[in-house]
ModelCIF file with pLDDT and N, C-alpha, C, O atoms, coordinates in Angstrom:
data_MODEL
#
_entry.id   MODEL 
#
_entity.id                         1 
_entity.type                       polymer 
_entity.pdbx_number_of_molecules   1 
#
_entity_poly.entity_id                      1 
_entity_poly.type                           'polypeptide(L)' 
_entity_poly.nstd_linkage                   no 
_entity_poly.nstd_monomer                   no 
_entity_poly.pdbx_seq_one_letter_code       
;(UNK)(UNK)(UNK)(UNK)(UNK)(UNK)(UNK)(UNK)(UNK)(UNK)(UNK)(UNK)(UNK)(UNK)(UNK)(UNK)
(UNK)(UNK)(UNK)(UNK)(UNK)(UNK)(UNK)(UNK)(UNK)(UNK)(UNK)(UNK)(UNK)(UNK)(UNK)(UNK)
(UNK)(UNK)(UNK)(UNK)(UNK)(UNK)(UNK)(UNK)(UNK)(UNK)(UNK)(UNK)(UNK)(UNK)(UNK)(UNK)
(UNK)
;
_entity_poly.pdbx_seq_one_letter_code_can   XXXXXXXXXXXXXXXXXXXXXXXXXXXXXXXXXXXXXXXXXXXXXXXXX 
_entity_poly.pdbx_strand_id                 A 
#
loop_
_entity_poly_seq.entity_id 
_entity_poly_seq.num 
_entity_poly_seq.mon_id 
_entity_poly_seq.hetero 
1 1  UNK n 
1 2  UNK n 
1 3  UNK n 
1 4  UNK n 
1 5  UNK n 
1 6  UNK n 
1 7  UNK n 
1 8  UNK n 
1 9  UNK n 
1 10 UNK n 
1 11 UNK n 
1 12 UNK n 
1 13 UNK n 
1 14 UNK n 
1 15 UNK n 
1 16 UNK n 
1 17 UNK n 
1 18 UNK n 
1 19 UNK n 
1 20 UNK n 
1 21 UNK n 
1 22 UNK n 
1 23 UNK n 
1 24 UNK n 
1 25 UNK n 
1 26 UNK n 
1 27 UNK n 
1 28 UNK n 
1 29 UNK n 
1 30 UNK n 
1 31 UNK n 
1 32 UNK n 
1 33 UNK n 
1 34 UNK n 
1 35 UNK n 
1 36 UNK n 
1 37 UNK n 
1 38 UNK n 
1 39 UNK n 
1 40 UNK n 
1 41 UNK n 
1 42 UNK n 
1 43 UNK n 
1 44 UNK n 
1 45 UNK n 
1 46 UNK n 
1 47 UNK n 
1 48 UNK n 
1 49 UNK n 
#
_struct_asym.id          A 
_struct_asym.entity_id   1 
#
loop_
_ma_qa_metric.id 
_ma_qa_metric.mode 
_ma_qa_metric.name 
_ma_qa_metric.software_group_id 
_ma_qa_metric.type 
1 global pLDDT . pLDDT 
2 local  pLDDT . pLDDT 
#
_ma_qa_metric_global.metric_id      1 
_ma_qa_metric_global.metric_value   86.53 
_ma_qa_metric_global.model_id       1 
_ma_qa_metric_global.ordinal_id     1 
#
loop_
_ma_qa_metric_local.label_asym_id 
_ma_qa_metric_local.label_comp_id 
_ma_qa_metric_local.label_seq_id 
_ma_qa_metric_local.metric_id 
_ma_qa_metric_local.metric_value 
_ma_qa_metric_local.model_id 
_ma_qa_metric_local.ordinal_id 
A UNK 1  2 45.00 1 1  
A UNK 2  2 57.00 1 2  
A UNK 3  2 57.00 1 3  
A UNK 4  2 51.00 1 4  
A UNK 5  2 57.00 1 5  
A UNK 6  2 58.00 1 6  
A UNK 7  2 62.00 1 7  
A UNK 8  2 63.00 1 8  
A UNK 9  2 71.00 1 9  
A UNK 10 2 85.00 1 10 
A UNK 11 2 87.00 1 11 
A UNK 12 2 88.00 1 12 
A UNK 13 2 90.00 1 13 
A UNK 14 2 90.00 1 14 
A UNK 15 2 92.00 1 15 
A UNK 16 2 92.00 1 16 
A UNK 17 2 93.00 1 17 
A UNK 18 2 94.00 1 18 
A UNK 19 2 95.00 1 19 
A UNK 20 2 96.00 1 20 
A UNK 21 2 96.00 1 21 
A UNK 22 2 95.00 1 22 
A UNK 23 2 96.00 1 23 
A UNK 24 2 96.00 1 24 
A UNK 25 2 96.00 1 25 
A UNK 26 2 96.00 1 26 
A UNK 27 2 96.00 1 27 
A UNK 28 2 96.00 1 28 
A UNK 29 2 97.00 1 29 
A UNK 30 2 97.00 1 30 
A UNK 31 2 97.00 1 31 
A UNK 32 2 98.00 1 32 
A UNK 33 2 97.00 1 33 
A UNK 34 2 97.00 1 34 
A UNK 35 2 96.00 1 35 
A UNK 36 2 97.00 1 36 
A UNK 37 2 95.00 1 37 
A UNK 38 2 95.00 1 38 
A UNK 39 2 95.00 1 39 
A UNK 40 2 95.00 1 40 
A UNK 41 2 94.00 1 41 
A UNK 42 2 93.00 1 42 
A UNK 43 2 93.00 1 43 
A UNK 44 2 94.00 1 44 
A UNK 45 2 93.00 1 45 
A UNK 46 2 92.00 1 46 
A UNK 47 2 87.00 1 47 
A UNK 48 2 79.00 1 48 
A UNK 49 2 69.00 1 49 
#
loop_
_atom_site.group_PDB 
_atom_site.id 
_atom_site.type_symbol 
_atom_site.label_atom_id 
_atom_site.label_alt_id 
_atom_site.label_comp_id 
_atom_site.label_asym_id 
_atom_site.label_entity_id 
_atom_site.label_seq_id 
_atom_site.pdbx_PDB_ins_code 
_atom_site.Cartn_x 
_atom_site.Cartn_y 
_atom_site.Cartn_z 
_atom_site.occupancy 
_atom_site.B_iso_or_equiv 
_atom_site.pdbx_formal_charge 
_atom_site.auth_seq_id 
_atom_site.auth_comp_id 
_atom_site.auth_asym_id 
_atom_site.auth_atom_id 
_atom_site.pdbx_PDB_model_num 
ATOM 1   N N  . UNK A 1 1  ? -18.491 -7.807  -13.208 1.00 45.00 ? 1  UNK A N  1 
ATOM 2   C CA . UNK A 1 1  ? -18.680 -8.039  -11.786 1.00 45.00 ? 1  UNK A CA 1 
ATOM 3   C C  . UNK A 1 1  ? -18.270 -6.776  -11.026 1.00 45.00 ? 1  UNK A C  1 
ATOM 4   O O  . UNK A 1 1  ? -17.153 -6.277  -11.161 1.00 45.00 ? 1  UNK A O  1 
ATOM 5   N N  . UNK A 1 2  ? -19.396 -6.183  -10.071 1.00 57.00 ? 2  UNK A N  1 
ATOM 6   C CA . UNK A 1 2  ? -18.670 -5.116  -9.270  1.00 57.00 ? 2  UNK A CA 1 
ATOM 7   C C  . UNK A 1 2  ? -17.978 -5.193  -8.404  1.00 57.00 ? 2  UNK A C  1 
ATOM 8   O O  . UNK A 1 2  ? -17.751 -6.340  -8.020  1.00 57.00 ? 2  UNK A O  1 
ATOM 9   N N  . UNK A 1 3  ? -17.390 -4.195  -7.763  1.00 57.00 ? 3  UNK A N  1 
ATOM 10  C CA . UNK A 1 3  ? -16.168 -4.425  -6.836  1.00 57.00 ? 3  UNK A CA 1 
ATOM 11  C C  . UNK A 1 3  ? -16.701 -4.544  -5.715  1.00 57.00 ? 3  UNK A C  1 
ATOM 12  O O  . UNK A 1 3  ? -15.971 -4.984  -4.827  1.00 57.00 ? 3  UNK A O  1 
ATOM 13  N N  . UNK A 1 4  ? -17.827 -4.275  -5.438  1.00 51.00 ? 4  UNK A N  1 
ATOM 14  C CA . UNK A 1 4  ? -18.105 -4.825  -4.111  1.00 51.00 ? 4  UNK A CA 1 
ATOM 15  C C  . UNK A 1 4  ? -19.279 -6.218  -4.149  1.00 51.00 ? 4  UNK A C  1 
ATOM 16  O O  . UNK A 1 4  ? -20.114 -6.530  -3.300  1.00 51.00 ? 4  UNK A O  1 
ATOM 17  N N  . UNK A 1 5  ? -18.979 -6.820  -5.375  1.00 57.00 ? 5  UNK A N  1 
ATOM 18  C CA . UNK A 1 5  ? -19.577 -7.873  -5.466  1.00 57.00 ? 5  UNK A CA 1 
ATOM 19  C C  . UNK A 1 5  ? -18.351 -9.080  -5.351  1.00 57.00 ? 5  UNK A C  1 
ATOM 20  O O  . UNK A 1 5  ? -18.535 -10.146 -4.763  1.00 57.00 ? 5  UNK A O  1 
ATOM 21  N N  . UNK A 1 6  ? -17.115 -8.712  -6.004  1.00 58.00 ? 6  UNK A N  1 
ATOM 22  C CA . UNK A 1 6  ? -16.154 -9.610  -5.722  1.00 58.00 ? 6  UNK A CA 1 
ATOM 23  C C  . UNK A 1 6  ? -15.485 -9.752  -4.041  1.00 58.00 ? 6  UNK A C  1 
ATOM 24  O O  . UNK A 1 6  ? -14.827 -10.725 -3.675  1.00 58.00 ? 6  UNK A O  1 
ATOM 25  N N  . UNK A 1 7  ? -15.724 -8.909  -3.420  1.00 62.00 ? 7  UNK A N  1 
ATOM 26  C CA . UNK A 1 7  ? -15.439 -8.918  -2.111  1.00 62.00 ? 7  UNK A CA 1 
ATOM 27  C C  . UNK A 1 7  ? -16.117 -9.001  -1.077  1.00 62.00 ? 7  UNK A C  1 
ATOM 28  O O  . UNK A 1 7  ? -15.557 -8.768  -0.005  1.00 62.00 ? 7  UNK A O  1 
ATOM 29  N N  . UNK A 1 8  ? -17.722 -9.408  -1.109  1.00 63.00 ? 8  UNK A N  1 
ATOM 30  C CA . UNK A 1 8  ? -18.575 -9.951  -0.608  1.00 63.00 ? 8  UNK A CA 1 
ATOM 31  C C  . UNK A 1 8  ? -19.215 -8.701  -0.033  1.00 63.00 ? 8  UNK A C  1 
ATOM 32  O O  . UNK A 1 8  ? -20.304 -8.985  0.464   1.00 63.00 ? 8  UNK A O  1 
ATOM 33  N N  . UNK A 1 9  ? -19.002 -7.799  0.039   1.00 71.00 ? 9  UNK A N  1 
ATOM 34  C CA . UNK A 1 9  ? -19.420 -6.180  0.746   1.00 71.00 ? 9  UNK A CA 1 
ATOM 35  C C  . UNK A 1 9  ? -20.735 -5.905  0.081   1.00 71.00 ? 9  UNK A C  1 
ATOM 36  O O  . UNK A 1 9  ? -20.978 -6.144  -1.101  1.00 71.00 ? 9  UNK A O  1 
ATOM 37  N N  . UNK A 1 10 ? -21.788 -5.234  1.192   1.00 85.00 ? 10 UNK A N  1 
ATOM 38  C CA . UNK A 1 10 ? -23.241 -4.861  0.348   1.00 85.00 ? 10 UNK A CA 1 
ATOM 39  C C  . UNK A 1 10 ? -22.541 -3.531  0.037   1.00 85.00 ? 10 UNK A C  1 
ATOM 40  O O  . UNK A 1 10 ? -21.397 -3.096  0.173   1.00 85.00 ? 10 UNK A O  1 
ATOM 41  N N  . UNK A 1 11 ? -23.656 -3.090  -0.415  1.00 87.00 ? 11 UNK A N  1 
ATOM 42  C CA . UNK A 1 11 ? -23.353 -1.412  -1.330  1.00 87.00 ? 11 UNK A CA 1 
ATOM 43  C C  . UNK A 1 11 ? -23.390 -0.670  -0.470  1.00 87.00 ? 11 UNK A C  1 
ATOM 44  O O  . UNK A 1 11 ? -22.576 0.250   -0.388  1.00 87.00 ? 11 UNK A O  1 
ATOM 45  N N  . UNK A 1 12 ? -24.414 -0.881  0.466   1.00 88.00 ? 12 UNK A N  1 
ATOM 46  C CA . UNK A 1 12 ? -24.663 -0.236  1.667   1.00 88.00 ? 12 UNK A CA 1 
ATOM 47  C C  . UNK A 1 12 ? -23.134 0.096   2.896   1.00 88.00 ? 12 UNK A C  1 
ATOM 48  O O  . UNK A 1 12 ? -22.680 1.134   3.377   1.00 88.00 ? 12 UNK A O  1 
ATOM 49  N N  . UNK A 1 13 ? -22.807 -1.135  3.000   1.00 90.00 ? 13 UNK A N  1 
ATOM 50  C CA . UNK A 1 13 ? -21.285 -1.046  3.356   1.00 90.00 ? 13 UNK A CA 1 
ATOM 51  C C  . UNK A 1 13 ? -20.291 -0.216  2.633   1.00 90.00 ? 13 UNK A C  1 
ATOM 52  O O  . UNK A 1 13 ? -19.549 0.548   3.249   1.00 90.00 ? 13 UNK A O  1 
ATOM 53  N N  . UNK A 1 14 ? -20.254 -0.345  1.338   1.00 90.00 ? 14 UNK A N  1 
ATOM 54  C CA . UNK A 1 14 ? -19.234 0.117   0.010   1.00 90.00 ? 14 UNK A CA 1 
ATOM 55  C C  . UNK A 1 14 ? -19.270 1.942   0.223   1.00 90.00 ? 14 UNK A C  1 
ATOM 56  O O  . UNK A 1 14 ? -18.495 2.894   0.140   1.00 90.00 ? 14 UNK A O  1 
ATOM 57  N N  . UNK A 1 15 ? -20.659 1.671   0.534   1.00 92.00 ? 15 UNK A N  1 
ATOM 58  C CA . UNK A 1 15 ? -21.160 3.779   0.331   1.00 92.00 ? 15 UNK A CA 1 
ATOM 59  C C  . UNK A 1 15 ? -20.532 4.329   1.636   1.00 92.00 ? 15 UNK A C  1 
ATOM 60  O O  . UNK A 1 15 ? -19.774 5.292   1.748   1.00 92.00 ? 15 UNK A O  1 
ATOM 61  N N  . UNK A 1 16 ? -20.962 3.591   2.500   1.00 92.00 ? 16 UNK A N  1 
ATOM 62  C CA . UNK A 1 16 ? -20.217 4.263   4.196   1.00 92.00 ? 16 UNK A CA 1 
ATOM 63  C C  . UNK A 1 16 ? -18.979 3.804   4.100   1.00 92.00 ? 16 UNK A C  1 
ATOM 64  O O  . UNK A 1 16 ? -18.356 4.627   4.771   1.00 92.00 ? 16 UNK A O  1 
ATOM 65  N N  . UNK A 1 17 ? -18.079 2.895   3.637   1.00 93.00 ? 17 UNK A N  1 
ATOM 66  C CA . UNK A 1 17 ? -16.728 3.267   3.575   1.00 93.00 ? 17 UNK A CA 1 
ATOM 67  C C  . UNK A 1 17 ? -16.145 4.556   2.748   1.00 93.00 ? 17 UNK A C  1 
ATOM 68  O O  . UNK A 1 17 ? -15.316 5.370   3.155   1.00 93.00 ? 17 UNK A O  1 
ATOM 69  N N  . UNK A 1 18 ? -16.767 4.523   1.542   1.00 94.00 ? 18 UNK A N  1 
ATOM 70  C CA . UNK A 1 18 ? -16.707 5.611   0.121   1.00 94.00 ? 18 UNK A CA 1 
ATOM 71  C C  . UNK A 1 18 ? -16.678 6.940   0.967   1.00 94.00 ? 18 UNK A C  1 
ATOM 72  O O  . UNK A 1 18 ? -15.674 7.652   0.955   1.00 94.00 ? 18 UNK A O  1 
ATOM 73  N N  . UNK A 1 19 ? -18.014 7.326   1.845   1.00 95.00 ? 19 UNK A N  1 
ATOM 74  C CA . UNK A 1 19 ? -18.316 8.373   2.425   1.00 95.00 ? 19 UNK A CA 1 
ATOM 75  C C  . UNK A 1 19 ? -16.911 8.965   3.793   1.00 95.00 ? 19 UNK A C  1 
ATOM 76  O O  . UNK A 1 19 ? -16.439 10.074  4.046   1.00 95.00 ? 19 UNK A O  1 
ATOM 77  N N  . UNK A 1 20 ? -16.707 7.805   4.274   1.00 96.00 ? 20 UNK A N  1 
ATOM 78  C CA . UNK A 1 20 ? -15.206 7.998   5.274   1.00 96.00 ? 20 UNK A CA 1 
ATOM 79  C C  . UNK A 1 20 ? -14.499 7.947   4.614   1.00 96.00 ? 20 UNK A C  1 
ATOM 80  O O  . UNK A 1 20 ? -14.102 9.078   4.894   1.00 96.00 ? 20 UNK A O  1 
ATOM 81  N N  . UNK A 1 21 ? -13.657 7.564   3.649   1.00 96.00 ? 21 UNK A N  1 
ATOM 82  C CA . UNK A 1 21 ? -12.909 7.998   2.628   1.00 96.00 ? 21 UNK A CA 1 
ATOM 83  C C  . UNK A 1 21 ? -12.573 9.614   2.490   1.00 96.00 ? 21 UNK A C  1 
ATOM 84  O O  . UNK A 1 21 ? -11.625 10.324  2.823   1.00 96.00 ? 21 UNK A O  1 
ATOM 85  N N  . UNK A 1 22 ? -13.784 9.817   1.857   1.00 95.00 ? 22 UNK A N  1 
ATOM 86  C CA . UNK A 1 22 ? -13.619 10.988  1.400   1.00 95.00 ? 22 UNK A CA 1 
ATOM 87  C C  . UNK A 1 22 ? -13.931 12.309  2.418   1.00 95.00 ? 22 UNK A C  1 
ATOM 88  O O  . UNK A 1 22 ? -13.859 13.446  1.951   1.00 95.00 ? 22 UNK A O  1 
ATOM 89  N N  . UNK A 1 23 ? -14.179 12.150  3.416   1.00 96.00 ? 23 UNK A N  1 
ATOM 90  C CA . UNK A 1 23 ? -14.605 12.647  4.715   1.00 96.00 ? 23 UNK A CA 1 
ATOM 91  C C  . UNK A 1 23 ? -13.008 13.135  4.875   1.00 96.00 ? 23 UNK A C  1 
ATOM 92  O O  . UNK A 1 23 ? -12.436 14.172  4.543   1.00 96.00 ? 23 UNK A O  1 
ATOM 93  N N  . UNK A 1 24 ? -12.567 11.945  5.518   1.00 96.00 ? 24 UNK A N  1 
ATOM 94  C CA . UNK A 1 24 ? -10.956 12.408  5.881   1.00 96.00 ? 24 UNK A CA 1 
ATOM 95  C C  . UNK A 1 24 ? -10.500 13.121  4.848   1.00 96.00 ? 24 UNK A C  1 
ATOM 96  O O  . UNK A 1 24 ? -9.967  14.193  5.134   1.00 96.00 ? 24 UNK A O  1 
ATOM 97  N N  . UNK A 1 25 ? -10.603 12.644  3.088   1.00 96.00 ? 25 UNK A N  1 
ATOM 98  C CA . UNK A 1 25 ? -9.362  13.713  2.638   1.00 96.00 ? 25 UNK A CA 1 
ATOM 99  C C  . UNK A 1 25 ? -9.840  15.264  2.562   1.00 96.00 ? 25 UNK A C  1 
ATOM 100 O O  . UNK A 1 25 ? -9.134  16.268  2.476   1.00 96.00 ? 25 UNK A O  1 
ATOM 101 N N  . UNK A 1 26 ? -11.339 15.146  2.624   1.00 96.00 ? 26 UNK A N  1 
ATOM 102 C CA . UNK A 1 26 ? -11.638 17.029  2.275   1.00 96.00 ? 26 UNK A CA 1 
ATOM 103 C C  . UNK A 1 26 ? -11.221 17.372  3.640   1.00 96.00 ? 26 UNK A C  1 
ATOM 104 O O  . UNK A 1 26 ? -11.033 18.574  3.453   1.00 96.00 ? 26 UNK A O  1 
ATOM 105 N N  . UNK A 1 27 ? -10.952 17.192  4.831   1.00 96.00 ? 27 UNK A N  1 
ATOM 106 C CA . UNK A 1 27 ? -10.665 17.290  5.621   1.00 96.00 ? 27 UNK A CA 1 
ATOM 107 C C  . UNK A 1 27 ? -9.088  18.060  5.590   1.00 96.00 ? 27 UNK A C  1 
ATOM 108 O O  . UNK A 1 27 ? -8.864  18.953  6.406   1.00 96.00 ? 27 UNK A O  1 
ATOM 109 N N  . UNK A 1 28 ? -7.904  17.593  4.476   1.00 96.00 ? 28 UNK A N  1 
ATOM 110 C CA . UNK A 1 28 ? -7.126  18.031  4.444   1.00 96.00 ? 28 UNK A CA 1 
ATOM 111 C C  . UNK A 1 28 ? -6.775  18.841  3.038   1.00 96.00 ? 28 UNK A C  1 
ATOM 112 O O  . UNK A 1 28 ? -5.637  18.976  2.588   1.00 96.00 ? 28 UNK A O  1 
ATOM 113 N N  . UNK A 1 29 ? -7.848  19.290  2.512   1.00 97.00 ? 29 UNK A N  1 
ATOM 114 C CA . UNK A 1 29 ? -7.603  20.315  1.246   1.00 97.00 ? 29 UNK A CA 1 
ATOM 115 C C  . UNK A 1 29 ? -7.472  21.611  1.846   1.00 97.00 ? 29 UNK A C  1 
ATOM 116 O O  . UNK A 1 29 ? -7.661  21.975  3.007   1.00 97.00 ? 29 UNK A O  1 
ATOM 117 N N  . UNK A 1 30 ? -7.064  22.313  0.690   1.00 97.00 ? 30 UNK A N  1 
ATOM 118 C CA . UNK A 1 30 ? -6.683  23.740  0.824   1.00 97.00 ? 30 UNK A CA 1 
ATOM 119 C C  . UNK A 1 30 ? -7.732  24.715  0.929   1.00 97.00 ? 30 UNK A C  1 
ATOM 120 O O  . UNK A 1 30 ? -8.730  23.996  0.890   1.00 97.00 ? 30 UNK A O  1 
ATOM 121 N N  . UNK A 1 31 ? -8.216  26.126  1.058   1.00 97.00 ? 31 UNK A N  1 
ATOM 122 C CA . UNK A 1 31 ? -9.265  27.078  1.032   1.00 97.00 ? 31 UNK A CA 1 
ATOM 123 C C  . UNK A 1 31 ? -9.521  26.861  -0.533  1.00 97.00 ? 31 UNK A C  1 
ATOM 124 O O  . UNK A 1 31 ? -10.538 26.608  -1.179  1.00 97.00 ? 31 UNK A O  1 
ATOM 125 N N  . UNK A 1 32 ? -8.297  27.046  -0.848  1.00 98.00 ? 32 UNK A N  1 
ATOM 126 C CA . UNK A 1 32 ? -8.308  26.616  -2.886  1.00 98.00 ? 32 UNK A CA 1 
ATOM 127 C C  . UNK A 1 32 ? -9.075  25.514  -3.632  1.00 98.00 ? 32 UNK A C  1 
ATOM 128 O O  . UNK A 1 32 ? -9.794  25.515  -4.631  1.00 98.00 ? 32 UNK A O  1 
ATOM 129 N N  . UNK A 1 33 ? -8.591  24.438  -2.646  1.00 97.00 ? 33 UNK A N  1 
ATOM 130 C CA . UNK A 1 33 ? -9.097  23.214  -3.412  1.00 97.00 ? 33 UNK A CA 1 
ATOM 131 C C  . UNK A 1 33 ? -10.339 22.803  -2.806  1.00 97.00 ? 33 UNK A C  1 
ATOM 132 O O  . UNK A 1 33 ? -10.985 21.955  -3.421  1.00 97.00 ? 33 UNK A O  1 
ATOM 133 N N  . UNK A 1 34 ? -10.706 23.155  -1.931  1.00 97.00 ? 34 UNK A N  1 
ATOM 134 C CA . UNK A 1 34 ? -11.952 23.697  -1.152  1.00 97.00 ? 34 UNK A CA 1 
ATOM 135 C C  . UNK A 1 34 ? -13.009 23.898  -2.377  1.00 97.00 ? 34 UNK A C  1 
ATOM 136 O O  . UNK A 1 34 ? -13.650 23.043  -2.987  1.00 97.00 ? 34 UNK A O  1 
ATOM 137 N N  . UNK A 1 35 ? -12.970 25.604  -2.567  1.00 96.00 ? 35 UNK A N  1 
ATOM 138 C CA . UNK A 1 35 ? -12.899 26.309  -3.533  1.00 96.00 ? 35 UNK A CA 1 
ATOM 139 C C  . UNK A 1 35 ? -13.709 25.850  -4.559  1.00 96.00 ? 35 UNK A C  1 
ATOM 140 O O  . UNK A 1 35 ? -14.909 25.720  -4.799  1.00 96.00 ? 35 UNK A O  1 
ATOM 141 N N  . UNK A 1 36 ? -12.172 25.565  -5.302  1.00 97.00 ? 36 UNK A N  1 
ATOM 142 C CA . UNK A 1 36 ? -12.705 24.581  -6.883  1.00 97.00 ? 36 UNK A CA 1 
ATOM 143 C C  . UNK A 1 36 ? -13.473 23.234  -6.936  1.00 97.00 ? 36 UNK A C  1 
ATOM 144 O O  . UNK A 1 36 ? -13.920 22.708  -7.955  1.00 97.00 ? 36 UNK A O  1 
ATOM 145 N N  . UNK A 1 37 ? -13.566 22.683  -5.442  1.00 95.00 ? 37 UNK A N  1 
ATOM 146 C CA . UNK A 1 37 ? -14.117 21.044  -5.183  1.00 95.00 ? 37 UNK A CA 1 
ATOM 147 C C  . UNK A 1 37 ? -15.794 22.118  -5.277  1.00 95.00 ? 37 UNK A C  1 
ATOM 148 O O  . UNK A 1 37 ? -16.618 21.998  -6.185  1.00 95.00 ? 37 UNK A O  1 
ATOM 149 N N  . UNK A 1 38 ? -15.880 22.803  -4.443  1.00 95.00 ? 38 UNK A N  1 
ATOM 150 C CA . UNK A 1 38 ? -17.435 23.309  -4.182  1.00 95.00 ? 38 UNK A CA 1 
ATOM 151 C C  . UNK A 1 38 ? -17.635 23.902  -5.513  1.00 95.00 ? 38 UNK A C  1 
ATOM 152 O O  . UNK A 1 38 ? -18.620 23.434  -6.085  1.00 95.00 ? 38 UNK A O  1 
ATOM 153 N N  . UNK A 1 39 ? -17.078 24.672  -6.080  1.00 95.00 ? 39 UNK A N  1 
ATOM 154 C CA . UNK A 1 39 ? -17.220 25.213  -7.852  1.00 95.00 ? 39 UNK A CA 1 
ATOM 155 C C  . UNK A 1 39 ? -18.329 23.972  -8.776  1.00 95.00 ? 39 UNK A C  1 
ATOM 156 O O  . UNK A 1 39 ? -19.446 23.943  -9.293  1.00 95.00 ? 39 UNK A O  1 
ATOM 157 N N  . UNK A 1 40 ? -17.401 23.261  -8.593  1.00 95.00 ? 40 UNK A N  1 
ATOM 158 C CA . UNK A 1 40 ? -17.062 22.095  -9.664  1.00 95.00 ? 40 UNK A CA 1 
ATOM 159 C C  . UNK A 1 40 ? -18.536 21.206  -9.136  1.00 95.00 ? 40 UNK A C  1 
ATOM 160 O O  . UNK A 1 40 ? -19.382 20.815  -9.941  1.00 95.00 ? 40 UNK A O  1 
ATOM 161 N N  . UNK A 1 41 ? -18.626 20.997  -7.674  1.00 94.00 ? 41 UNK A N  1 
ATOM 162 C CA . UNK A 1 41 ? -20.084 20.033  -7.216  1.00 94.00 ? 41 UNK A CA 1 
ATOM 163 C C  . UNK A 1 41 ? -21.061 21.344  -7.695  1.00 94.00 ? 41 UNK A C  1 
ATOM 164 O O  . UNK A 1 41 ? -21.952 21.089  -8.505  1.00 94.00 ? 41 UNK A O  1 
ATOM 165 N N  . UNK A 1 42 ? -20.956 22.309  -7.361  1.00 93.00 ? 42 UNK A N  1 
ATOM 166 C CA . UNK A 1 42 ? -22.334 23.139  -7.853  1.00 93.00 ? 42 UNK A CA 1 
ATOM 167 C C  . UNK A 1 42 ? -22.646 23.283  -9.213  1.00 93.00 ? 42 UNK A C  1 
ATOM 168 O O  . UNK A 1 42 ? -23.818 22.992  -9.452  1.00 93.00 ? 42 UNK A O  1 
ATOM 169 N N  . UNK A 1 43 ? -22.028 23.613  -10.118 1.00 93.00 ? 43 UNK A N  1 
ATOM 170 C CA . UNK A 1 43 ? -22.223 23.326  -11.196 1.00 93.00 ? 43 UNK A CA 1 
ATOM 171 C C  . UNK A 1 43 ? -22.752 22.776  -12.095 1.00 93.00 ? 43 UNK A C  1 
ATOM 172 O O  . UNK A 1 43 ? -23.172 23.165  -13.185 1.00 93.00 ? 43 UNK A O  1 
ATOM 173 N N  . UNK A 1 44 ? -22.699 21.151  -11.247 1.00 94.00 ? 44 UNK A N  1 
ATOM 174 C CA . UNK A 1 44 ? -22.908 19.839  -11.714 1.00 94.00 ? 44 UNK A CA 1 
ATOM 175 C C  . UNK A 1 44 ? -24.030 19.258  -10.875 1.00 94.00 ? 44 UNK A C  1 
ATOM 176 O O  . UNK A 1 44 ? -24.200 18.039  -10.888 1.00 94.00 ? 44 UNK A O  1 
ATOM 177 N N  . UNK A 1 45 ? -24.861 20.101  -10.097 1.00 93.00 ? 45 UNK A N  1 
ATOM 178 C CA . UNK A 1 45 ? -26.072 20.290  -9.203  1.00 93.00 ? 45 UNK A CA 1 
ATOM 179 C C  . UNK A 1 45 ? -25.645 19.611  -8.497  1.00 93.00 ? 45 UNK A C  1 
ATOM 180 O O  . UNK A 1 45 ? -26.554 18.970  -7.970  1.00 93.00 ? 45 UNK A O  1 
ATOM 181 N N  . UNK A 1 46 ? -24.240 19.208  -7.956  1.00 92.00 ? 46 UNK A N  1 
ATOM 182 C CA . UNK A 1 46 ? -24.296 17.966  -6.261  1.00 92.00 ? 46 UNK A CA 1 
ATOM 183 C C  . UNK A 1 46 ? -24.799 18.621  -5.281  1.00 92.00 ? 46 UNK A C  1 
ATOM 184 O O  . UNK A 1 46 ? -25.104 17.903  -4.329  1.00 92.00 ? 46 UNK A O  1 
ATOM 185 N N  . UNK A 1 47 ? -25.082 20.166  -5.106  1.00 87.00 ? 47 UNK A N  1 
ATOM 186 C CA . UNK A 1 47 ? -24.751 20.914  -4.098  1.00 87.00 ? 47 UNK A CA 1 
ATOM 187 C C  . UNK A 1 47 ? -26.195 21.890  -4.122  1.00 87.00 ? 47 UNK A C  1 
ATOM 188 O O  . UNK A 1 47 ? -26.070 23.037  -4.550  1.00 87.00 ? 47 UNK A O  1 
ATOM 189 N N  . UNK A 1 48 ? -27.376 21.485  -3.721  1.00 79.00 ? 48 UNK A N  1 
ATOM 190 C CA . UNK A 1 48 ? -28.402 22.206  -4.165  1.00 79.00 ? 48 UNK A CA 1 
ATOM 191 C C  . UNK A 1 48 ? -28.470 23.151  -2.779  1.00 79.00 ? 48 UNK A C  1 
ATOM 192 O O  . UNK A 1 48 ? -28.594 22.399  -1.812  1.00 79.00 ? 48 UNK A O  1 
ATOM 193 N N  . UNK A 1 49 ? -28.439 24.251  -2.464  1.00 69.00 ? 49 UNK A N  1 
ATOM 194 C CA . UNK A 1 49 ? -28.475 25.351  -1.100  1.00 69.00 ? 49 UNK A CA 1 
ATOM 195 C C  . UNK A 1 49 ? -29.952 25.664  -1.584  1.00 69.00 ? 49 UNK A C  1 
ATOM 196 O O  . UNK A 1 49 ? -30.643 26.478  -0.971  1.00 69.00 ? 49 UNK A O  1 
#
């Protein structure tokens, strides 16, 4: 059972919370962890420029 199936939430909901989530914390990384977060998504094609 998924987790947003046990808590009655569509996915659609689940993704825009997921997305503010993670909004705020890159918000408080370092130039560093910056850095290695953008390294690490390009790599792994998240990040197509």
């Amino acid at each position: 059972m998924a987790y947003t199936d046990r808590f009655g939430q569509s996915d659609d909901y689940r993704r825009e919370e997921l997305i503010h989530i993670i909004e705020r914390s890159v918000e408080n990384l370092t130039l560093q962890e910056l850095e290695a977060l953008y390294y690490d998504m390009s790599t792994k094609n998240y990040i197509n420029e």
